[in-house]
Biopython code that builds the backbone (N, CA, C, O; Angstrom):
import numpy as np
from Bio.PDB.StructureBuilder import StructureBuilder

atoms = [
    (1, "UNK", "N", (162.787, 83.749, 147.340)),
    (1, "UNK", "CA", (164.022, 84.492, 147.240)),
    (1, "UNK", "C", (164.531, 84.399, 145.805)),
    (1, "UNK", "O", (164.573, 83.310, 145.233)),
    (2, "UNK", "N", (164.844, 85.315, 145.331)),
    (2, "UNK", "CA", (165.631, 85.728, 144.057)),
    (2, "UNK", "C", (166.492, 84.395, 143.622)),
    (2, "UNK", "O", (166.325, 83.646, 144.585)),
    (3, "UNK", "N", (167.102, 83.896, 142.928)),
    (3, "UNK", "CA", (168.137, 82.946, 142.641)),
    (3, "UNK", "C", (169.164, 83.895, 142.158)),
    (3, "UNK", "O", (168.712, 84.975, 141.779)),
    (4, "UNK", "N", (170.537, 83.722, 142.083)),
    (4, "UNK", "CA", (171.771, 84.205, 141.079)),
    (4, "UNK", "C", (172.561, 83.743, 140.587)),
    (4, "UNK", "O", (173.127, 82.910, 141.295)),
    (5, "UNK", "N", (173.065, 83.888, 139.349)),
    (5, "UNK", "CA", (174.159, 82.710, 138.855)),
    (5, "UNK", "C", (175.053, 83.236, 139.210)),
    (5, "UNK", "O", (175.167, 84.326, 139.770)),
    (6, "UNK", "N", (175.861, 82.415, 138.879)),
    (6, "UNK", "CA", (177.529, 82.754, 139.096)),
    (6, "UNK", "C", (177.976, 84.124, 138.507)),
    (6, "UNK", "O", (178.478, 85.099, 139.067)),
    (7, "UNK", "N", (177.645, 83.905, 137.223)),
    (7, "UNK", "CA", (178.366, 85.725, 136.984)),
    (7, "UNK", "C", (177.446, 86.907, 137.149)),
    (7, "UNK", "O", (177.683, 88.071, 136.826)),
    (8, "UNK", "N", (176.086, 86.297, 137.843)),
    (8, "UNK", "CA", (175.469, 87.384, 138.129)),
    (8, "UNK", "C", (176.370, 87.800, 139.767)),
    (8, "UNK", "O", (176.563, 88.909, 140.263)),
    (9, "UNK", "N", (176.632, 86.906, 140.097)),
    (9, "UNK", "CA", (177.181, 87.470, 141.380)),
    (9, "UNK", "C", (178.533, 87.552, 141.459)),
    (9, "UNK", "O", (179.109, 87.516, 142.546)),
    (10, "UNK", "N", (179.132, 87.663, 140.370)),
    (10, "UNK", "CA", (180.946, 88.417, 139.506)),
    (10, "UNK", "C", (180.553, 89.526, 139.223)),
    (10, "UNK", "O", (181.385, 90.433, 139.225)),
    (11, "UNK", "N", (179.662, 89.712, 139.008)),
    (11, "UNK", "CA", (179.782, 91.430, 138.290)),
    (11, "UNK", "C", (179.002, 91.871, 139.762)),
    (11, "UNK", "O", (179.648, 92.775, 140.292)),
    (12, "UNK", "N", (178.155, 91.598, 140.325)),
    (12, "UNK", "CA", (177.900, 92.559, 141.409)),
    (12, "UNK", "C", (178.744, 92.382, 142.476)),
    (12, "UNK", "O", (178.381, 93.161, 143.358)),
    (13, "UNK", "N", (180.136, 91.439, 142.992)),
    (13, "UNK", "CA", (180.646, 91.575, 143.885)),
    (13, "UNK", "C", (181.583, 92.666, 142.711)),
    (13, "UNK", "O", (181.790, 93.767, 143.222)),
    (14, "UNK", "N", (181.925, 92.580, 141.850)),
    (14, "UNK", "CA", (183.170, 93.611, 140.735)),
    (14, "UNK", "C", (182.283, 95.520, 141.026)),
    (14, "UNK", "O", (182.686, 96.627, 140.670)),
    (15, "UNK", "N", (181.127, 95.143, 141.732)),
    (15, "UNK", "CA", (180.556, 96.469, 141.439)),
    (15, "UNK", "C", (180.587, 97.081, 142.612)),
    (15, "UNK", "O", (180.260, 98.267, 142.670)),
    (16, "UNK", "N", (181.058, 96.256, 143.961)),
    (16, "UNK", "CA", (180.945, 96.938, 144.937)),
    (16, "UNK", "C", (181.729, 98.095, 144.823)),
    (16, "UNK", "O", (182.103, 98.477, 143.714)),
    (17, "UNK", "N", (182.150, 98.965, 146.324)),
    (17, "UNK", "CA", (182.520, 99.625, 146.431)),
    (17, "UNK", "C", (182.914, 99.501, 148.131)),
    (17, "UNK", "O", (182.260, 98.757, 148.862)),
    (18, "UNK", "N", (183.963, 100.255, 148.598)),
    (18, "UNK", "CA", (184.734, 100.340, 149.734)),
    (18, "UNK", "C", (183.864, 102.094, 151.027)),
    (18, "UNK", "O", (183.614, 103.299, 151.019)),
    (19, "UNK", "N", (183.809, 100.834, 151.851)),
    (19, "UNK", "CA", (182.769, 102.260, 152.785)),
    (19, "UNK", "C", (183.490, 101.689, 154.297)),
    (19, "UNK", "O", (184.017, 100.608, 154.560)),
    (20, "UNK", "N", (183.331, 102.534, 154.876)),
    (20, "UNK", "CA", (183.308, 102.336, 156.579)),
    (20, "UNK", "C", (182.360, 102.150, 157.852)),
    (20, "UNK", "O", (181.945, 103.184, 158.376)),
    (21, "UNK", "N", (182.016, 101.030, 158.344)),
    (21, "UNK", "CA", (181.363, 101.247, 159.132)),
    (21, "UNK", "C", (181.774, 101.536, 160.407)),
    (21, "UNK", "O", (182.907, 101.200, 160.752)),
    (22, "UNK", "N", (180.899, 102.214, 161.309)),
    (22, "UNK", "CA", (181.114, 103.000, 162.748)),
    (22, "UNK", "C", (179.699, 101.998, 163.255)),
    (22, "UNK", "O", (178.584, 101.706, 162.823)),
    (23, "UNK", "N", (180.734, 101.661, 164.674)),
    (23, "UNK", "CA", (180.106, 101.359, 165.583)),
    (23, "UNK", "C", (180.095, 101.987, 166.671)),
    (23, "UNK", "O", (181.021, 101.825, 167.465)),
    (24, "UNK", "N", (178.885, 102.973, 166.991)),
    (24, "UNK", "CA", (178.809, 104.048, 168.393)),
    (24, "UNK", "C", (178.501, 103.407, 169.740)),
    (24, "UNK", "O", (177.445, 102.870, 170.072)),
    (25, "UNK", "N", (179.330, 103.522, 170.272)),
    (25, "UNK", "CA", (178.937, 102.955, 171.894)),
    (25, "UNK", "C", (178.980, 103.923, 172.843)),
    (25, "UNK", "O", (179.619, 104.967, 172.708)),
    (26, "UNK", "N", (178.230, 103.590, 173.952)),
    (26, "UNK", "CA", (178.043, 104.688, 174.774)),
    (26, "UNK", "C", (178.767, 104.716, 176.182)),
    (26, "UNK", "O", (179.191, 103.610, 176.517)),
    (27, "UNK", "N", (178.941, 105.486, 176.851)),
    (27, "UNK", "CA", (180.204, 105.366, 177.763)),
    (27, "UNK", "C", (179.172, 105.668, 179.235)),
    (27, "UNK", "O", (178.122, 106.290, 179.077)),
    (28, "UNK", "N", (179.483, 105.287, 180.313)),
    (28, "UNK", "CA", (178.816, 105.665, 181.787)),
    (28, "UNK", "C", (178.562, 107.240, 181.744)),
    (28, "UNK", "O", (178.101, 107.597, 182.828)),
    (29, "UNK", "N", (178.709, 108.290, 180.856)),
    (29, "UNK", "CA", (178.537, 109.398, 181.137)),
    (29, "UNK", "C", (177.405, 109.805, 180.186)),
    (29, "UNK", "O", (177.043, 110.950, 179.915)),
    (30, "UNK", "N", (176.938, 108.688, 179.752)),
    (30, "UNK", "CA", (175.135, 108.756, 178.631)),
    (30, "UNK", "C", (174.577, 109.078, 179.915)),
    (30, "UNK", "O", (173.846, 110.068, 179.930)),
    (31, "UNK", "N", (174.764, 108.441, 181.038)),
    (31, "UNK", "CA", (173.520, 108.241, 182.119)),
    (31, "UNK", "C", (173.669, 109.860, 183.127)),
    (31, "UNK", "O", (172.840, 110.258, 183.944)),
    (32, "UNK", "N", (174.834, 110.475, 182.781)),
    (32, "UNK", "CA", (175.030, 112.016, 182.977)),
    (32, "UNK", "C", (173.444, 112.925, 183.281)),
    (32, "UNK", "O", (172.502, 112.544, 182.586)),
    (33, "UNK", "N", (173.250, 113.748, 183.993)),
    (33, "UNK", "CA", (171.682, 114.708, 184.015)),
    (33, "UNK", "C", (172.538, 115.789, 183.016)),
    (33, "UNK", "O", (173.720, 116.106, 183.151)),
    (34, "UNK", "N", (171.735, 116.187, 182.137)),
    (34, "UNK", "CA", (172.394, 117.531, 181.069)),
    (34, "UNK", "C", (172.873, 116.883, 179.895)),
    (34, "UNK", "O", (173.001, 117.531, 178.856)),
    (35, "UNK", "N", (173.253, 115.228, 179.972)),
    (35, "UNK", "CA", (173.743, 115.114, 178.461)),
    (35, "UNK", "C", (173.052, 115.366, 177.611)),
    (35, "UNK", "O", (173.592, 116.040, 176.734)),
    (36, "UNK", "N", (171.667, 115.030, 177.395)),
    (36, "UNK", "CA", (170.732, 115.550, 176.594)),
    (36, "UNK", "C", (170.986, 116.646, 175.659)),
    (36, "UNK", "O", (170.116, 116.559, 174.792)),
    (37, "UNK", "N", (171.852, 117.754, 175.386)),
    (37, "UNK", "CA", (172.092, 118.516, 175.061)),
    (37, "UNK", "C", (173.207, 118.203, 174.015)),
    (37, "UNK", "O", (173.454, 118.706, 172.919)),
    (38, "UNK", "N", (173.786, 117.217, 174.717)),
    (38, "UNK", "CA", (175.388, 116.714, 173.739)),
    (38, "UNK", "C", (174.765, 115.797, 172.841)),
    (38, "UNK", "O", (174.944, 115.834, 171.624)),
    (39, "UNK", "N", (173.871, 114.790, 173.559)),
    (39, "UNK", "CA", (173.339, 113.929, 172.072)),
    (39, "UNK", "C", (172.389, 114.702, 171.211)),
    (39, "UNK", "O", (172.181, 114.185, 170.113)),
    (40, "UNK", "N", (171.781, 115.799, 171.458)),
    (40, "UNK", "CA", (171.112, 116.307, 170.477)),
    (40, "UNK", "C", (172.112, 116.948, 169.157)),
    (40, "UNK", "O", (171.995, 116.828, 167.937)),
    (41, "UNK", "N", (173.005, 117.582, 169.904)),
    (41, "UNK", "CA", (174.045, 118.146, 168.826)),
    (41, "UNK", "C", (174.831, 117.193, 168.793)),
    (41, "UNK", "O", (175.823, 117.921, 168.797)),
    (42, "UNK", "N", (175.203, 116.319, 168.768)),
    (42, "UNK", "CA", (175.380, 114.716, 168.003)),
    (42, "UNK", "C", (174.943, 114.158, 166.855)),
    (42, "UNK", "O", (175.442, 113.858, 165.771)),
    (43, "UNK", "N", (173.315, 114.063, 167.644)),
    (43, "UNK", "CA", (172.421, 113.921, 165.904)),
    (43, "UNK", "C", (172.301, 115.248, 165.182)),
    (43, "UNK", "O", (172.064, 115.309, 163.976)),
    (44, "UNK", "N", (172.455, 116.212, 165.886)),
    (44, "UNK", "CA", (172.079, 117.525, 164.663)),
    (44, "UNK", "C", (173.371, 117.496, 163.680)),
    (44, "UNK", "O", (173.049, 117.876, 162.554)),
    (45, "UNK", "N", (174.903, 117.113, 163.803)),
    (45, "UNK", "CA", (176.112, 116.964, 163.412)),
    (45, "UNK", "C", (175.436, 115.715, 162.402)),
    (45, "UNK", "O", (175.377, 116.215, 161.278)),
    (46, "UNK", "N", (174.985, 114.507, 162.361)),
    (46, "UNK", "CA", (174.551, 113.203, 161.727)),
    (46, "UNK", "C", (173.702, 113.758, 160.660)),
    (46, "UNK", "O", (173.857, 113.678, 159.441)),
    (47, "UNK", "N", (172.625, 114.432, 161.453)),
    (47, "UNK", "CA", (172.001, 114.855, 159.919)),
    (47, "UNK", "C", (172.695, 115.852, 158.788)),
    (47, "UNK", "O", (172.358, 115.791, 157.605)),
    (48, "UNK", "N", (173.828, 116.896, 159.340)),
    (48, "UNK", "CA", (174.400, 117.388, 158.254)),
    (48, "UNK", "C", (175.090, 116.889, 157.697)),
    (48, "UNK", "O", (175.228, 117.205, 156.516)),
    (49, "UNK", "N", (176.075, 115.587, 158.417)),
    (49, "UNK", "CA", (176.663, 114.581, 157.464)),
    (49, "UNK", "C", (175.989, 114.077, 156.425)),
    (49, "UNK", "O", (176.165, 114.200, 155.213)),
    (50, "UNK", "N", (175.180, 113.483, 157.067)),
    (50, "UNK", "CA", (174.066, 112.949, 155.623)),
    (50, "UNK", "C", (173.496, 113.650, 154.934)),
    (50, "UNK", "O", (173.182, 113.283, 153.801)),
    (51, "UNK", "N", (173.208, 114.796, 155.380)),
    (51, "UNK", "CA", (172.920, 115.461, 154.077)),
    (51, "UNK", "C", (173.422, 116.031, 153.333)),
    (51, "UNK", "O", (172.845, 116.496, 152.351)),
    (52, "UNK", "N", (175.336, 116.246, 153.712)),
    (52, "UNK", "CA", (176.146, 116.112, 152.945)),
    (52, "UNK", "C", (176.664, 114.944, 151.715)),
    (52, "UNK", "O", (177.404, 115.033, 150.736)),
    (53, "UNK", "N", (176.060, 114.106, 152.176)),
    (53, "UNK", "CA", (176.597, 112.515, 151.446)),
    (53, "UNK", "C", (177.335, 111.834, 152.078)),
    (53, "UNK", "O", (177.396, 110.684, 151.642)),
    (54, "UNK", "N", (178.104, 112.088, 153.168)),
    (54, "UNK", "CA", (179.217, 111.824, 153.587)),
    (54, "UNK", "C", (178.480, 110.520, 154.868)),
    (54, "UNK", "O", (179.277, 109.593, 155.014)),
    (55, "UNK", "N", (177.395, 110.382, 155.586)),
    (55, "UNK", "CA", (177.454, 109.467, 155.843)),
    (55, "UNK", "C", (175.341, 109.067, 155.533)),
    (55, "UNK", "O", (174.337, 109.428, 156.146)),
    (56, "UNK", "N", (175.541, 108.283, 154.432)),
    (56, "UNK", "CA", (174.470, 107.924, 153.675)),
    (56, "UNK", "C", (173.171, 107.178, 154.448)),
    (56, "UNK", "O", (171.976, 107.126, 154.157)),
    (57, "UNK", "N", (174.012, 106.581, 155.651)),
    (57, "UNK", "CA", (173.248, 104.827, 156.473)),
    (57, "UNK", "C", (173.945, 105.722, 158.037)),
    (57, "UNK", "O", (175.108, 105.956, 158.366)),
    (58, "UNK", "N", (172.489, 106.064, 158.776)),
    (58, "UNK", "CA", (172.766, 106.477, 159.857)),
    (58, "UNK", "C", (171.676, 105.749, 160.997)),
    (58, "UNK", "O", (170.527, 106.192, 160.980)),
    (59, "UNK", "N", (172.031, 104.543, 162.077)),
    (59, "UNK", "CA", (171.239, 104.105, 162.466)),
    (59, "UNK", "C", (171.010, 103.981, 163.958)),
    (59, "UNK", "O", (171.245, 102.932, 164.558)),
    (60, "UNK", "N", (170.675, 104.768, 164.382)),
    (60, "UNK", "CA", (170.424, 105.076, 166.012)),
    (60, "UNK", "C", (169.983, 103.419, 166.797)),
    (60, "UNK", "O", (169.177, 102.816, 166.088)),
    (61, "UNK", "N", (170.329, 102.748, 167.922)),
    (61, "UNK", "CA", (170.270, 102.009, 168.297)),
    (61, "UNK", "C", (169.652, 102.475, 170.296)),
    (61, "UNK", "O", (170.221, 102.949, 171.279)),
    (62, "UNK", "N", (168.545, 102.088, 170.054)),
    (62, "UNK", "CA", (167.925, 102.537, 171.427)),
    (62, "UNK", "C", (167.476, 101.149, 172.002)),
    (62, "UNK", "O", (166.391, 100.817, 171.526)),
    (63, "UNK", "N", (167.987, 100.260, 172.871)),
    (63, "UNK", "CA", (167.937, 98.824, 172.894)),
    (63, "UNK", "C", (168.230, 98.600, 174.453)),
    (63, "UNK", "O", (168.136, 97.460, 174.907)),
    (64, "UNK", "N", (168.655, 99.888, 175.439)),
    (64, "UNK", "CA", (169.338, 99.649, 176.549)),
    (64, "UNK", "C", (170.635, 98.852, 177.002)),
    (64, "UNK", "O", (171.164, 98.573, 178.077)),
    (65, "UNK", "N", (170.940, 98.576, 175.391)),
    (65, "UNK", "CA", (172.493, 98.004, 175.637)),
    (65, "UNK", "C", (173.441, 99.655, 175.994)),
    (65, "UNK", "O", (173.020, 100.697, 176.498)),
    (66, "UNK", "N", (174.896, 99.272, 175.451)),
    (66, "UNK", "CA", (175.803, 100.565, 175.388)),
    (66, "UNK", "C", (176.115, 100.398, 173.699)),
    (66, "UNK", "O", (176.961, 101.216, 173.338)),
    (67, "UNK", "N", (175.685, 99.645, 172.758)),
    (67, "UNK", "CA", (175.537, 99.941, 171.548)),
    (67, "UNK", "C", (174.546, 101.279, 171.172)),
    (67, "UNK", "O", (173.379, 101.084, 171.511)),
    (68, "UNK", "N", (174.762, 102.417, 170.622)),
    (68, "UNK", "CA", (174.522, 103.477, 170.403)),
    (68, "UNK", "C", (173.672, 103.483, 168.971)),
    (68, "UNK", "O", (172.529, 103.854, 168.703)),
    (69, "UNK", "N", (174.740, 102.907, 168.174)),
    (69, "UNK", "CA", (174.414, 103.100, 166.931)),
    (69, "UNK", "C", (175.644, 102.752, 165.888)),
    (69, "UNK", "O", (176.811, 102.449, 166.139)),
    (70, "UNK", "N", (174.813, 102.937, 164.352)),
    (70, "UNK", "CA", (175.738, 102.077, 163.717)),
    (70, "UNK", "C", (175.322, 103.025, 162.215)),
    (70, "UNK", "O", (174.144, 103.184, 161.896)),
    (71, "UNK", "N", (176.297, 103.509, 161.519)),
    (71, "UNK", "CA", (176.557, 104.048, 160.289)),
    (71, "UNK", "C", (177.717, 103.980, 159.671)),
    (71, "UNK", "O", (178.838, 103.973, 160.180)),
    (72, "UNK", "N", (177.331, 103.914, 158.236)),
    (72, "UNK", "CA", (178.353, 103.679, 157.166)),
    (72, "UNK", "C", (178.188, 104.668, 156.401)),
    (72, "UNK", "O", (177.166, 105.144, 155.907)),
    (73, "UNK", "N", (179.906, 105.127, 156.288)),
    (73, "UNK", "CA", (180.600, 106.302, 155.535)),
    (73, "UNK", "C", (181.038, 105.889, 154.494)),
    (73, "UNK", "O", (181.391, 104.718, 154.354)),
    (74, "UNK", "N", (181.093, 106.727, 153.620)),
    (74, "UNK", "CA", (181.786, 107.003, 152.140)),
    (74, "UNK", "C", (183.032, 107.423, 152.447)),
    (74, "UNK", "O", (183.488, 107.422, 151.304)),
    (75, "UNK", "N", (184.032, 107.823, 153.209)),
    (75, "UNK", "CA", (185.049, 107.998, 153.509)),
    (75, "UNK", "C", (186.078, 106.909, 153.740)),
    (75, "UNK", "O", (185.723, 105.750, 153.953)),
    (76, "UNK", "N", (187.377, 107.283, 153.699)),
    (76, "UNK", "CA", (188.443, 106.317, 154.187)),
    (76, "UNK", "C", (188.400, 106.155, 155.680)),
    (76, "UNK", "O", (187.730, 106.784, 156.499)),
    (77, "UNK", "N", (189.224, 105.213, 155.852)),
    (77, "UNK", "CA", (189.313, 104.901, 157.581)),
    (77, "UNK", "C", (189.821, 105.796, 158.129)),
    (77, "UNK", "O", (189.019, 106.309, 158.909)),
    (78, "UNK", "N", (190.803, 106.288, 158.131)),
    (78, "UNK", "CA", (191.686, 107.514, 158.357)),
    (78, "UNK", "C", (190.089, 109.299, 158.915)),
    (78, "UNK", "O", (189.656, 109.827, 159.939)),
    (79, "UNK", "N", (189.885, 109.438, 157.264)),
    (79, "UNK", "CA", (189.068, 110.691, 156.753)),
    (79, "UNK", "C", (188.000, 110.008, 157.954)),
    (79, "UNK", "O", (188.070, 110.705, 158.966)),
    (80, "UNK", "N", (187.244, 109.099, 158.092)),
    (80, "UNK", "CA", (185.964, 108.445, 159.440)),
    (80, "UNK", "C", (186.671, 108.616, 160.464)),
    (80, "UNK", "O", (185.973, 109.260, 161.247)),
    (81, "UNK", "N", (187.898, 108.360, 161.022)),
    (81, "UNK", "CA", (188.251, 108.704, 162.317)),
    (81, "UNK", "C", (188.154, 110.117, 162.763)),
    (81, "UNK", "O", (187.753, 110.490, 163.865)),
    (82, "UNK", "N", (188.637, 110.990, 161.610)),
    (82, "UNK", "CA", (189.007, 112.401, 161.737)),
    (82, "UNK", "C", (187.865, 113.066, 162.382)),
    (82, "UNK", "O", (187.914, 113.798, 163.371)),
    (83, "UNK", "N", (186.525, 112.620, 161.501)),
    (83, "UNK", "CA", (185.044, 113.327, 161.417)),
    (83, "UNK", "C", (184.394, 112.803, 162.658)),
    (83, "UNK", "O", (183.398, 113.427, 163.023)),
    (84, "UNK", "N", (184.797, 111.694, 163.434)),
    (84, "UNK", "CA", (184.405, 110.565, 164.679)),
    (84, "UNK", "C", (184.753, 111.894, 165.491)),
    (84, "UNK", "O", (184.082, 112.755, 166.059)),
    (85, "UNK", "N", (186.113, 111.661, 165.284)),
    (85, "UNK", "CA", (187.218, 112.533, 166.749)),
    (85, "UNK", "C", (186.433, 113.810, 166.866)),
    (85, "UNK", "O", (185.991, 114.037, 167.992)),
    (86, "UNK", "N", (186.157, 114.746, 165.861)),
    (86, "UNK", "CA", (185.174, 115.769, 165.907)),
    (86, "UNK", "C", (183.547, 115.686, 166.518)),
    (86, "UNK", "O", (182.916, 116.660, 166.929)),
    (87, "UNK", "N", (183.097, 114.406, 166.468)),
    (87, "UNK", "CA", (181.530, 114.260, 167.188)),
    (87, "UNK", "C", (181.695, 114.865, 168.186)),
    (87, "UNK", "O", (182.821, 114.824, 168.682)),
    (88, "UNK", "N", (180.793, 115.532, 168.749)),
    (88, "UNK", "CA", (180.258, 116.256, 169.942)),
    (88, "UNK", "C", (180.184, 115.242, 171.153)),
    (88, "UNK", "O", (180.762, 115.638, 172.166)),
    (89, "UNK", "N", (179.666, 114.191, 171.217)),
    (89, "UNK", "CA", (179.547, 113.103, 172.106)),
    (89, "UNK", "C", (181.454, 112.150, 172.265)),
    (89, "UNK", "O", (182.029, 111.511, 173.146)),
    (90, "UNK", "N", (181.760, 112.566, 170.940)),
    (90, "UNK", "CA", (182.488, 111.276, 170.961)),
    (90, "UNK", "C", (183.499, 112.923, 171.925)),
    (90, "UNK", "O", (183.766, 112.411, 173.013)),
    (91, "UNK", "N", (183.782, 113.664, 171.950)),
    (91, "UNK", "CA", (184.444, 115.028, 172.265)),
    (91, "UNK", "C", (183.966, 115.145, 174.333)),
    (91, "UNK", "O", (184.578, 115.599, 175.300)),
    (92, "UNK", "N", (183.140, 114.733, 174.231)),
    (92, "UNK", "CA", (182.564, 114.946, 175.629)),
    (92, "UNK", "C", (182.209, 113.569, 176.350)),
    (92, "UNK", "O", (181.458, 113.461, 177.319)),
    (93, "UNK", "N", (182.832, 112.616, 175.752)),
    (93, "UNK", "CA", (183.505, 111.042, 175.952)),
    (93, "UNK", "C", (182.392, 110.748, 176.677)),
    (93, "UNK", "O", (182.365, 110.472, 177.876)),
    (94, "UNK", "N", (181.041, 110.843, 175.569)),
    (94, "UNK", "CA", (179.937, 110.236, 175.959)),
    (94, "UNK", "C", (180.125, 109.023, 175.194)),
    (94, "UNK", "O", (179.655, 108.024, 175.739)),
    (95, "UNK", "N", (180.629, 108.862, 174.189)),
    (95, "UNK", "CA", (180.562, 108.033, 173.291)),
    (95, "UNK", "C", (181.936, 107.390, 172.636)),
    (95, "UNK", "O", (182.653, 108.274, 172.167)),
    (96, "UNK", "N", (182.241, 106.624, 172.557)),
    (96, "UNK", "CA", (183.475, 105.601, 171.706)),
    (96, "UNK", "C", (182.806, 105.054, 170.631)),
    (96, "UNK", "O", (181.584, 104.982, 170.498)),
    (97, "UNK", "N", (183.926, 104.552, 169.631)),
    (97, "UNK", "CA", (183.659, 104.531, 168.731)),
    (97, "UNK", "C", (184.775, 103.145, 167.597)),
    (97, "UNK", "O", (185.989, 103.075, 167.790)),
    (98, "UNK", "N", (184.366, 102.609, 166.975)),
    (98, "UNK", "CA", (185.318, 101.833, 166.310)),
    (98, "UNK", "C", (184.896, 102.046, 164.767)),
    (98, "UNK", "O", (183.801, 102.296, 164.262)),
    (99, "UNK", "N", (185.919, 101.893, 164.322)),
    (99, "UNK", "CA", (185.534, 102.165, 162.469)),
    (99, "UNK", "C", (186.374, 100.509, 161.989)),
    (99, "UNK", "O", (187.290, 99.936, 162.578)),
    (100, "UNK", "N", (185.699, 100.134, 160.837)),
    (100, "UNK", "CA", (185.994, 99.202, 160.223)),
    (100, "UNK", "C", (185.523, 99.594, 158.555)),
    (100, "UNK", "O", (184.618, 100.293, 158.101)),
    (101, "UNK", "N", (186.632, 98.759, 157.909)),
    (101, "UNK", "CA", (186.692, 99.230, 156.213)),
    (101, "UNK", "C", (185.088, 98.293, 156.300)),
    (101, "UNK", "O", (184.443, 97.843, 157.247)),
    (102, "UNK", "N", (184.883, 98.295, 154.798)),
    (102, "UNK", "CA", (183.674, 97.118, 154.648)),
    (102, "UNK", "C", (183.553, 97.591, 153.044)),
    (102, "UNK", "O", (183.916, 98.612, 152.460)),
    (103, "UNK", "N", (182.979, 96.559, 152.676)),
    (103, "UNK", "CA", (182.468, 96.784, 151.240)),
    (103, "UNK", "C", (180.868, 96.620, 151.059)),
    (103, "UNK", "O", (180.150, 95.906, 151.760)),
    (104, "UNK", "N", (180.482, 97.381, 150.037)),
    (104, "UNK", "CA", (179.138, 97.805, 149.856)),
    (104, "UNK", "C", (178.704, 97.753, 148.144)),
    (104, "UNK", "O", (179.242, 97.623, 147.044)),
    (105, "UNK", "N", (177.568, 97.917, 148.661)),
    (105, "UNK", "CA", (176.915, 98.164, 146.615)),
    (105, "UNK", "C", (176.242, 99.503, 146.695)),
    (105, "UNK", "O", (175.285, 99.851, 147.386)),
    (106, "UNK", "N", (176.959, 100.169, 145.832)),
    (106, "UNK", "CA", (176.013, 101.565, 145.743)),
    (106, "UNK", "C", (175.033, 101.475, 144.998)),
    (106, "UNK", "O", (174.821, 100.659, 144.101)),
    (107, "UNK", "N", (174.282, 102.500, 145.438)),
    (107, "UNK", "CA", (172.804, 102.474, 145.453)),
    (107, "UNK", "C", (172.010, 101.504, 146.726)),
    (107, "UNK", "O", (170.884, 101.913, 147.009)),
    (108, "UNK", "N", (172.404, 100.507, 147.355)),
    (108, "UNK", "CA", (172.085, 99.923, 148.623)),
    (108, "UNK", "C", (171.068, 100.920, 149.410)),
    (108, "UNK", "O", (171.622, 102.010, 149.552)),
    (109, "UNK", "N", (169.837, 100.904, 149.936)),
    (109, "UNK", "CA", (169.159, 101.963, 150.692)),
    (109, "UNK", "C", (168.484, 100.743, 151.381)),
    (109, "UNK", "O", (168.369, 99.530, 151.204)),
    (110, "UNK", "N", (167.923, 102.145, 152.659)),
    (110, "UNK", "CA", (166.805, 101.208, 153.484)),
    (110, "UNK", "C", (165.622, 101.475, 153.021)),
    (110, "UNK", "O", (165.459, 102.627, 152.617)),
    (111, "UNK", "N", (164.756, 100.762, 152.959)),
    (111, "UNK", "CA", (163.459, 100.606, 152.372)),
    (111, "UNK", "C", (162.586, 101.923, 152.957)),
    (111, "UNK", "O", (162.972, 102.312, 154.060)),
    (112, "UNK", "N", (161.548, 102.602, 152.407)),
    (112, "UNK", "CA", (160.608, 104.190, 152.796)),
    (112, "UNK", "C", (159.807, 102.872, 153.885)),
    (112, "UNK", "O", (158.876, 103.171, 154.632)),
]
sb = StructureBuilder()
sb.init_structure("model")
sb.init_model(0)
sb.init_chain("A")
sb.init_seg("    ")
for serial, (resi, resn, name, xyz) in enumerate(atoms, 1):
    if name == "N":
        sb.init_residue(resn, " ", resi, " ")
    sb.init_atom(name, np.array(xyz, "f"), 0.0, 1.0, " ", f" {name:<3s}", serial, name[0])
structure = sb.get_structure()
């Protein structure tokens, strides 16, 4: 593992930056016949976010819990609720949702 000194790790906590994470959970009406249709235009809504910029870290969670999934926005808490309340799933109360501030390092990615 890497080592860091002290002001190596002053200037990269000084470099973060402020993001939101969403935690998607899924509600008794995932197990619905026909939802299929709402989570597809769910993720089809996810990928135009991201490929807007707007939500960079989009991570589907298929585990058989009611954890859904988990992504972090470039937006305020407020501006992430707004774009939440609009999901297709979260609209057809397949899905809930919690947002929390968080801090990040840009440029941060998941590995190809």
């Amino acid at each position: 593992m890497t080592v860091f000194t002290d002001e190596q790790m002053r200037e990269g906590i000084a470099s973060s930056k402020s993001y939101c994470v969403v935690i998607l959970r899924s509600t008794s009406r995932r197990r619905e016949p026909d939802i299929e249709k709402i989570i597809w235009e769910h993720g089809r809504r996810n990928f135009g976010l991201r490929a807007d910029g707007v939500l960079p870290i989009v991570c589907p969670v298929n585990d058989g819990t009611d954890l859904s999934g988990i992504g972090i926005f470039i937006t305020s808490v407020d501006e992430t609720k707004k774009i939440m309340d609009e999901d297709p799933g979260v609209k057809a109360g397949v899905f809930t949702y919690e947002v929390h501030p968080c801090r990040g390092f840009p440029g941060s990615s998941l590995p190809h």
